[in-house]
N, C-alpha and C positions, 0 to 999 in steps of 0.2 A: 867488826868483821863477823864475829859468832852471830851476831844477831841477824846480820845478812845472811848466812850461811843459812840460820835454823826458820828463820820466816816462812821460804815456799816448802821446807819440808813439814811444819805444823800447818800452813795452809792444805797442801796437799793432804794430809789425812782427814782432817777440817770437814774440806769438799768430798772423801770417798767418805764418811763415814753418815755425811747426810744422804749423800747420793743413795747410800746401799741401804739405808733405811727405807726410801723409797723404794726402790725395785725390789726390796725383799718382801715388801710387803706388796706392789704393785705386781710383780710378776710371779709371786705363789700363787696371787688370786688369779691370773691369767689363762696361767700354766692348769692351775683347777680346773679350771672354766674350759678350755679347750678341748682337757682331757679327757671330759665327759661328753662332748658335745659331738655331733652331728651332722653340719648342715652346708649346704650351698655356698660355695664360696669359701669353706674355711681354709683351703690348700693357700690361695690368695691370702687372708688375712694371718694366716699364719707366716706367709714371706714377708709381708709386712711389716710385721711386729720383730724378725730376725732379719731384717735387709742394713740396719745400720751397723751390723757385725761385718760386713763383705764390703761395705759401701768405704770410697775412699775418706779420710778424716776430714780434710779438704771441703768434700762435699756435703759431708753432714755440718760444719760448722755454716756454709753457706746455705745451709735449710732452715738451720736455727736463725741465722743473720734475718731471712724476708719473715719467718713466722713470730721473732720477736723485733724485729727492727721498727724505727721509729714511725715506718710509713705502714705498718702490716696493723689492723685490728687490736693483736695484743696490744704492741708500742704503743697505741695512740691513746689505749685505756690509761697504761702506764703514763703516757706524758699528761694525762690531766690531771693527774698528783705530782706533775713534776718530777717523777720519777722514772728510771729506764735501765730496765735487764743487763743490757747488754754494758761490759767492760765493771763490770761487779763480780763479786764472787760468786754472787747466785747464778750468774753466766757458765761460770764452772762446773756447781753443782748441775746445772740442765745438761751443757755438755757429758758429763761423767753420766748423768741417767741415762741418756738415750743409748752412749755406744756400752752401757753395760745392762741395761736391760734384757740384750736377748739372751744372754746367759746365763741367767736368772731365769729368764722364762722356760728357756729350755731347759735348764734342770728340773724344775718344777713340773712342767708339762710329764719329761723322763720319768718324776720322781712318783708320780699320782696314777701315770700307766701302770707302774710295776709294782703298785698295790694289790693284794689278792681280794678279789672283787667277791670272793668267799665270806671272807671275813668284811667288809661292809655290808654286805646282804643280811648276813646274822645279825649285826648292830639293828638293821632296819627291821627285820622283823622282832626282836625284842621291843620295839617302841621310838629308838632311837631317831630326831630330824636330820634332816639331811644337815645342819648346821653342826648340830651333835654329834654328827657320825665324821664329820669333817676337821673340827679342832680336836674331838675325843680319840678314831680312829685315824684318819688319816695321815693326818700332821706326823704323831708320833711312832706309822711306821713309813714314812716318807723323810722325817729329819736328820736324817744322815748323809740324802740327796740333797736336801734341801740347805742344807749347810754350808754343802759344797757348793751351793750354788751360790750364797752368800760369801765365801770365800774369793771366787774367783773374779764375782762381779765389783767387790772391795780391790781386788789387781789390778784389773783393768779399767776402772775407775782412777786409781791412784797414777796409771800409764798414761792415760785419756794427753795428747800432747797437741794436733791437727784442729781440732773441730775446738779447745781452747783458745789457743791463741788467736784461730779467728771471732771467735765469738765474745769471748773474754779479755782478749788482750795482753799484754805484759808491763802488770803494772808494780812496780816491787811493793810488796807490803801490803796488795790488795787483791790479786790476780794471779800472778807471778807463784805456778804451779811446779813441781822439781823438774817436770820434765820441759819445759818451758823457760825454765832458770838453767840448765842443762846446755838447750839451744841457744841462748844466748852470752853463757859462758865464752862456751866454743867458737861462736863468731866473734868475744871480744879477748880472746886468749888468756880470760881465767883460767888455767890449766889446772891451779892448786884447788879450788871451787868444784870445777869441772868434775876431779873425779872423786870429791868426795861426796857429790849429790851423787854418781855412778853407785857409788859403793852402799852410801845410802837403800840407794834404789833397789840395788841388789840384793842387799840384805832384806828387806821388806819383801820383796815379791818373793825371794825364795820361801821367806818364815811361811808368806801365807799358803803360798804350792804345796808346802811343805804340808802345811794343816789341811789343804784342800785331799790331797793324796791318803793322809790317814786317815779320811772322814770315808773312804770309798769302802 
């Protein structure tokens, strides 16, 4: 029973802690990138990149379904290795990047605005590249946002429950994510299971709020 119990909670961390590896690294860069920029069209590319935050789970799992499914381009790359995304874990980890990415981005985006553009100026006139000015300066007076934004996106990663199961599945021991084991508790009247993945879950998401609120 314990090892039933503890499976989708060590998977779930498993997949937020890959997940947020990417998006912390994919959506600083982003966030950078925006921050400075300029140009035609980015009001659009910016809804973009934060539309999987409002968008139902439902229907980001069925976006992931045709962009990785067995008939779309990726899948058919994948099926000539015999291989296929979808109902793995790495389904999970995609799901958890997408719906956590925008808040990663968004922090980062926030965190790079509210730079003093003072103090980079001075970096650059002493000699400093824009590379330099950006891991030396920026980073570390942006890391306090940018933490939180690592924070929050490891939450909501580890919540991520809609756009899983359809994309990923419910496979015990393979897939089979807490809030996913949660859902099918409840429809099989695991009560005693039920709420101790609740509790779990609670406990986790508060610790991290918790760190996300002191990083502010």
């Amino acid at each position: 029973m314990m090892q039933d119990f503890w499976s989708p909670v060590f998977l779930s961390i498993k997949v937020s802690v890959m997940a947020v590896i990417f998006t912390a690294i994919c959506g600083t860069l982003a966030g950078k990138w925006m921050s400075g920029k300029s140009f035609k069209g980015k009001i659009a590319l910016e809804t973009i990149l934060m539309i999987p935050l409002v968008l139902p789970p439902t229907v980001v799992g069925l976006m992931l379904i045709v962009v990785f499914g067995s008939q779309s381009f990726i899948g058919k790359m994948f099926g000539a290795f015999q291989q296929s995304v979808m109902f793995t874990w790495w389904a999970a980890v995609i799901s958890s990047i997408v719906v956590a990415f925008p808040l990663m981005f968004q922090s980062a985006r926030q965190a790079f605005l509210s730079v003093d553009r003072d103090i980079t100026n001075a970096a650059r006139v002493d000699g400093a590249g824009e590379w330099k000015v950006f891991w030396m300066v920026e980073i570390p007076l942006a890391i306090r946002q940018l933490a939180s934004g690592v924070v929050l996106s490891f939450t909501r990663g580890f919540g991520e429950f809609g756009a899983t199961l359809m994309f990923a599945g419910n496979i015990p021991g393979k897939t089979q994510t807490v809030p996913v084991a949660i859902y099918v508790a409840y429809e099989t009247g695991d009560m005693q299971k039920l709420w101790l993945w609740v509790a779990v879950s609670i406990i986790i998401s508060f610790f991290f709020l918790w760190m996300s609120s002191r990083l502010k």
